[in-house]
N, C-alpha and C positions, 0 to 999 in steps of 0.2 A: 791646875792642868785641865786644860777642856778634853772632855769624852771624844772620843773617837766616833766618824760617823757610821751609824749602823748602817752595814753591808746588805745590797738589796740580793733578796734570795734568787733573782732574776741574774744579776753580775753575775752568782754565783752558777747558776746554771748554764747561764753562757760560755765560764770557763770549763764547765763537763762537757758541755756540747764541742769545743774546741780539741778539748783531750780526747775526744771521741772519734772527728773529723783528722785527727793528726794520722795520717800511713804513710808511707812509702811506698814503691813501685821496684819492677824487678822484669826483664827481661824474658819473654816465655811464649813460644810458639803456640797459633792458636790458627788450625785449619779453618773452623768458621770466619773468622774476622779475615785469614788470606782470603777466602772466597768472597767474602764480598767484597775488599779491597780491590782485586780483579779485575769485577763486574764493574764495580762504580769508576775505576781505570778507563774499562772498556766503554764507559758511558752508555751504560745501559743500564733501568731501568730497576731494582731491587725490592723484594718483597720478601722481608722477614716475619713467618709462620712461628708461631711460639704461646706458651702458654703464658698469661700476666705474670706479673711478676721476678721473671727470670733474665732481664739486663738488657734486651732490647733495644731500648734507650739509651742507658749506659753505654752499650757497645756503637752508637752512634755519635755520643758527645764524643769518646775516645778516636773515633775515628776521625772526627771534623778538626781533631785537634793536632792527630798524626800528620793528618795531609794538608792543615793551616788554612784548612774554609770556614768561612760564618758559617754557624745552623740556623736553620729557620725550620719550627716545628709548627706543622699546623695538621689540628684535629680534624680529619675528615668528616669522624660521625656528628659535628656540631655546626657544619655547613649547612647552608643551603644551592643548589645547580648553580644560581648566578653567582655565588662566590666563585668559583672557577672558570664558570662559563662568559663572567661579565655582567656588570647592570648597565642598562641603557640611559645614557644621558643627550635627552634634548637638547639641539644646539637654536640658535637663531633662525638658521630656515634648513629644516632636516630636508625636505623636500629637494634639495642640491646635496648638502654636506653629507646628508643620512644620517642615522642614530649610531655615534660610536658605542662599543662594551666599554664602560670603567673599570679594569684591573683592582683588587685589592693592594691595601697598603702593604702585603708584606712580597708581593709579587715586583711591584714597585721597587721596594729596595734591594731585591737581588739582580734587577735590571741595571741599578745602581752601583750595587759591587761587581756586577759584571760578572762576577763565581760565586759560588756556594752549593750548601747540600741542604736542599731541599725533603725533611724528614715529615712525609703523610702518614701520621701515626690512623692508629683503631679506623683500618680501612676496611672490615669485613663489616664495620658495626654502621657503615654509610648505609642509605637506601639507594634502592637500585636508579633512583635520576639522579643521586649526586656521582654514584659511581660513571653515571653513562657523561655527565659533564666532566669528569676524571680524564675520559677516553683523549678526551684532545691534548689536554696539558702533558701525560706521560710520553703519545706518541709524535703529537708534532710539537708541543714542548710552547703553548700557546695558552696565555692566560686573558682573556677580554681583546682588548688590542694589543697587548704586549707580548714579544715570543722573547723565552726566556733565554740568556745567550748561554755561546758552548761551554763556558765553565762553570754552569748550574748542575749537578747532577742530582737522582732522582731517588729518593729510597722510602718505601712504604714501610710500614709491621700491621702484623692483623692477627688477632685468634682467631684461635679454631672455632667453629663454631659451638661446641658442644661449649663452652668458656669463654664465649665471646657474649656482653649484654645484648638482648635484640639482636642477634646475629645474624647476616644474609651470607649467601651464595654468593662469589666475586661473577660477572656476568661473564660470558664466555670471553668476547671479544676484550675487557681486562687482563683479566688471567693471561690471556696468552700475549699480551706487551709484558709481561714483567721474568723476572731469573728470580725460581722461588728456590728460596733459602729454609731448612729449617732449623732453629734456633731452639738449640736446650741449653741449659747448665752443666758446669761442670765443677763436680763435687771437691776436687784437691784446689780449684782457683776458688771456689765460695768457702771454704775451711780456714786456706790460709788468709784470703781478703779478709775475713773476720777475724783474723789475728792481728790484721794491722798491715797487711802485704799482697798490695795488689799487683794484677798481672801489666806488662808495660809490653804491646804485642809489637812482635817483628815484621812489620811491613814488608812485603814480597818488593822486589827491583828487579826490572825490567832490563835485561842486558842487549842493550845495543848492538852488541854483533848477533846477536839470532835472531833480529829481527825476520830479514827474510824466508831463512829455514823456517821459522815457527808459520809464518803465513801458506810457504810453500806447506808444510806437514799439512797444515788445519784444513785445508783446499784438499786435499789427497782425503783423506779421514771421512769427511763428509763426504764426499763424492763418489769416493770408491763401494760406501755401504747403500746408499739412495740410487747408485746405479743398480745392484743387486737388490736392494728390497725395495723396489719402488711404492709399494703401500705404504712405506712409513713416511712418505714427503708430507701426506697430511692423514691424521686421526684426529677425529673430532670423537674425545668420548659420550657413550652413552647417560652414561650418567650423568643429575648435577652436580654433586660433590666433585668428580670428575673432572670438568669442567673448569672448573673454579681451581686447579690445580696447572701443572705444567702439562702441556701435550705437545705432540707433532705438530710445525705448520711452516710452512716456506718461510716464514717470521722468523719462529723461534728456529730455526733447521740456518738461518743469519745470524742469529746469537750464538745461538752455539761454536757453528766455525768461529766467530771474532774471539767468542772466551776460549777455545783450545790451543788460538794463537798465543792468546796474551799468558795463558797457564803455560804454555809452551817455552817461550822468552825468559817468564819468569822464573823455569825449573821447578815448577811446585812439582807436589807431591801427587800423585794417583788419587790418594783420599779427597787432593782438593780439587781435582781436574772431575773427579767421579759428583762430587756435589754441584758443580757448577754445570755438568751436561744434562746429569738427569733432573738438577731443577730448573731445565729449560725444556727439553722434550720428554719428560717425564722416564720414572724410570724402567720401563720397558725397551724403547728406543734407545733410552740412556746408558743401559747396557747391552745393547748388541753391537751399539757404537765404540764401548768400551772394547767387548772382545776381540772387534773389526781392527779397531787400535794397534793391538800387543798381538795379532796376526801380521800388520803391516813390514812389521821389522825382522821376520823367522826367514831365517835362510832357505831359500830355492830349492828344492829335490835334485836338483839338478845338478848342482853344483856340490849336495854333500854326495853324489855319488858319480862324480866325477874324482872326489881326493877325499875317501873316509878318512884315511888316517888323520888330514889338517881340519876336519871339521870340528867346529864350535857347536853346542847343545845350549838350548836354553836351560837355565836352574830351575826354574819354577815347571813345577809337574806339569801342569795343563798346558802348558806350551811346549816344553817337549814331547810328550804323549803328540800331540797334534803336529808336530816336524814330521816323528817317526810312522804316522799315517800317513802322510804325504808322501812318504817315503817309498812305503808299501805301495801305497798307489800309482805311484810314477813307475813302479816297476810292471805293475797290473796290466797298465797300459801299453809298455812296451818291454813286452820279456824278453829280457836277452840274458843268457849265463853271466856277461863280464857284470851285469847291473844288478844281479842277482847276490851272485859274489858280494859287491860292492855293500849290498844293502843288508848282506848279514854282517857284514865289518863293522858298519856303524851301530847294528845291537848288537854288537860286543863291547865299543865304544860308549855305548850309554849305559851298557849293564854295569862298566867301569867306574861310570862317572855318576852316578845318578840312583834313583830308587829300582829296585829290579824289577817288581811288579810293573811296572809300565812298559817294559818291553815284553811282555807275557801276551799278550792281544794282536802284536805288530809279530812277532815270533812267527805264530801259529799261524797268522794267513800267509804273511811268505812262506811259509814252508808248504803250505798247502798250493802255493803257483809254481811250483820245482815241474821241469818236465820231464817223463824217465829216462832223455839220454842226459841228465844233469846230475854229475856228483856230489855228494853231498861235501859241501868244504866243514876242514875240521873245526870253522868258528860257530859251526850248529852243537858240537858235543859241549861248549862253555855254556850255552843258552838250553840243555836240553834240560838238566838239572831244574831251573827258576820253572821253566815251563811244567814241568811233571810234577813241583810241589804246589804251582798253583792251582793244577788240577787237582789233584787229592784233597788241598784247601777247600775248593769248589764240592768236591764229593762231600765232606765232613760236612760244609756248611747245610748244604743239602738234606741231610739221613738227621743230623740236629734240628734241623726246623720240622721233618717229617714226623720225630720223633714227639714233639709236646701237642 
C-alpha cells in the first residue's frame, strides 16, 4: 500500500483560515451607515472622522456592495499634487495643442465605468499641497483632463489627529466641501460579528410620492432660520481644529437643504437627520436648525384659542412648554377676557394630558395679565393646587441649598 501524501501544514492552515472567514449576515438598522447612504444618494461629498481600526473601510466595501458600485480606494497620504492635479504630457507642437494634465490609471477607469465610489482613505495624513490638489476633484469633480461623471461619488476617512501618523489640519476651504461623519463602533455589532454574525444594514428608500413635500419642507427649514439669524449664513471659525471640521457657509447652508430633503423622503429618523446637519454646518447651527424644525409644525396660538377644547398638544415636553408660551403671549399682546378664558382652558387641557409642572410658569404669568373687572373662571381652582406645590418645591429647594 503506498503511504499517503503528507499534508502540508499550509493546506492545513488554509482550512482554519476558511473556518475562520465562514459568518453569516442578519438584517439590522444602523443610523451611521443611513447617514452616509443619504449623503452619497445626495451626491455629495463624505468624510468619515474615526479612530483606526473601527470599520471604516469595512463599512465602505459594504456599502459599494448595497448599492452595486465598483470601489476604487486610493491613499491620499501616498500621493503626490499631480496625481490629482495631472502630469503634463508634451505633445508634438505644444505651442498650438498646449500641455494636456495626464489623469491616473484609476481615475481613467471610472471614467470607464462611468459609476463608482470613489473611497480617499488617511485624508488628514496628506500634506497641505496634496490636500489643496484634492480641492478640485471633490468640488468640480476634475481629475488632469478627465471630469469624473455623475455616477462617481465621493467618500473620504481620516483620523483624528491626535491618532492620525504625521497628521495635518484639513485646510479650511476642504472641510467645508465635505458632510463630516463621525464613525465609532458599536459594541453588540463587534461581539456578535465575532461570533460569527455580521450586521446586513437596511438601506433607507426614497419614496416617490414625497418627493416634493420633502423639497418644499427643506426650502422652508433653511430659510425660515437664515432669515432670523442671519449671522449663521457664514462662520468661519477661529480656530484651526475648527476649521478643519463642519461650519456655516452658503456651501454647506446647499448641503444641508439637499440632505434634509433627501432624510425627509426617506423618513429617517431625527438621530439621522441630527448627524447629517450638524456634520455639515457644524453643531452649533446644527442645532438651532434642529429646534427651528420641531417649532415649524406647533400649532398657531391662534387657533388653539380660538377652539381649546379641539386642541392638539405636543407630547414631547419642550415643545409643548413652548406652545403654552406662545399661548401666553398671544394673550399679552392682545388681552381680552374671552382669550383669557380661552387660554386657562387649554392649561387645564395640558395639566390633563401632559406633565403638570410645565404648566406652572404659563399659569402664573397669565394669571398675573387678569384685569380687576375679570373673573376669575373656575378652570384657575384646577391649576391652583400644581401651582402652590410648585412653589413650596421652589421654597424647600431654596432653604436646602441655603442650608449646606
Amino acid at each position: 500500500m503506498p503511504l499517503p501524501a503528507p499534508v502540508r501544514q499550509l493546506d492545513v492552515a488554509a482550512d482554519l483560515l476558511a473556518l475562520l472567514g465562514d459568518s453569516t449576515t442578519e438584517p439590522r438598522a444602523d443610523a451611521q451607515l443611513e447617514a452616509l447612504t443619504l449623503a452619497v444618494s445626495a451626491d455629495l461629498p463624505v468624510l468619515l472622522w474615526g479612530e483606526p481600526g473601527i470599520g471604516k473601510t469595512a463599512a465602505l466595501n459594504q456599502l459599494a456592495d448595497e448599492l452595486e458600485l465598483p470601489l476604487t480606494t486610493v491613499i491620499a497620504s501616498v500621493h503626490e499634487p499631480s496625481d490629482f492635479s495631472g502630469l503634463p504630457v508634451v505633445g508634438d507642437n505644444p505651442a498650438e495643442q498646449g500641455v494636456p494634465m495626464a489623469p491616473p490609471d484609476w481615475a481613467v477607469r471610472l471614467v470607464r465605468a462611468g459609476e463608482g465610489l470613489l473611497f480617499l482613505d488617511e485624508l488628514s495624513t496628506a500634506p497641505p499641497a496634496v490636500q489643496a490638489a484634492l480641492l478640485r476633484v471633490v468640488l468640480e469633480r476634475r481629475i488632469g483632463a478627465l471630469t469624473l461623471p455623475p455616477g462617481v461619488r465621493i467618500v473620504a476617512a481620516a483620523n483624528p489627529r491626535s491618532s492620525a501618523a504625521d497628521g495635518w489640519e484639513l485646510s479650511p476651504p476642504l472641510a467645508n466641501r465635505f458632510v463630516h461623519l463621525l464613525w465609532a463602533h458599536d459594541h453588540d455589532v463587534v461581539v456578535r460579528g465575532l461570533g460569527g454574525t455580521w450586521p446586513r444594514a437596511v438601506l433607507p428608500k426614497l419614496a416617490p410620492d414625497r418627493l416634493s413635500d420633502a423639497v418644499s419642507f427643506a426650502r422652508r427649514a433653511v430659510c425660515e432660520l437664515l432669515a432670523v439669524r442671519p449671522n449663521l449664513v457664514h462662520q468661519l471659525p477661529k480656530t484651526e481644529a475648527r476649521r478643519g471640521g463642519p461650519w456655516p457657509s452658503p456651501r454647506t447652508w446647499d448641503m444641508t437643504l439637499r440632505l434634509i430633503a433627501f432624510a425627509t423622503a426617506a423618513g429617517s429618523s431625527r438621530e439621522v437627520l441630527s448627524m447629517l446637519v450638524r456634520g455639515t454646518v457644524g453643531d452649533g447651527p446644527g442645532l438651532e436648525l434642529l429646534a427651528s424644525m420641531d417649532r415649524m409644525d406647533l400649532p398657531n396660538p391662534e387657533t388653539l384659542l380660538a377652539d381649546p377644547s379641539a386642541a392638539v398638544l405636543p407630547e414631547r415636553g419642550d415643545l409643548r412648554q413652548t406652545v403654552l408660551d406662545g399661548v401666553v403671549e398671544a394673550v399679552r399682546k392682545r388681552p381680552e377676557l374671552a382669550r383669557w378664558n380661552a387660554a386657562w382652558a387649554l392649561l387645564v387641557r395640558a395639566l390633563e394630558t401632559g406633565a403638570p409642572d410645565l404648566v406652572v410658569v404659563p399659569a402664573s404669568t397669565l394669571a398675573a395679565l387678569r384685569r380687576d373687572d375679570w373673573e376669575v373662571p373656575a378652570a384657575i381652582e384646577r391649576l391652583a393646587g400644581v401651582v402652590s406645590l410648585s412653589q413650596r418645591a421652589d421654597r424647600a429647594a431654596i432653604a436646602t441649598g441655603a442650608s449646606r
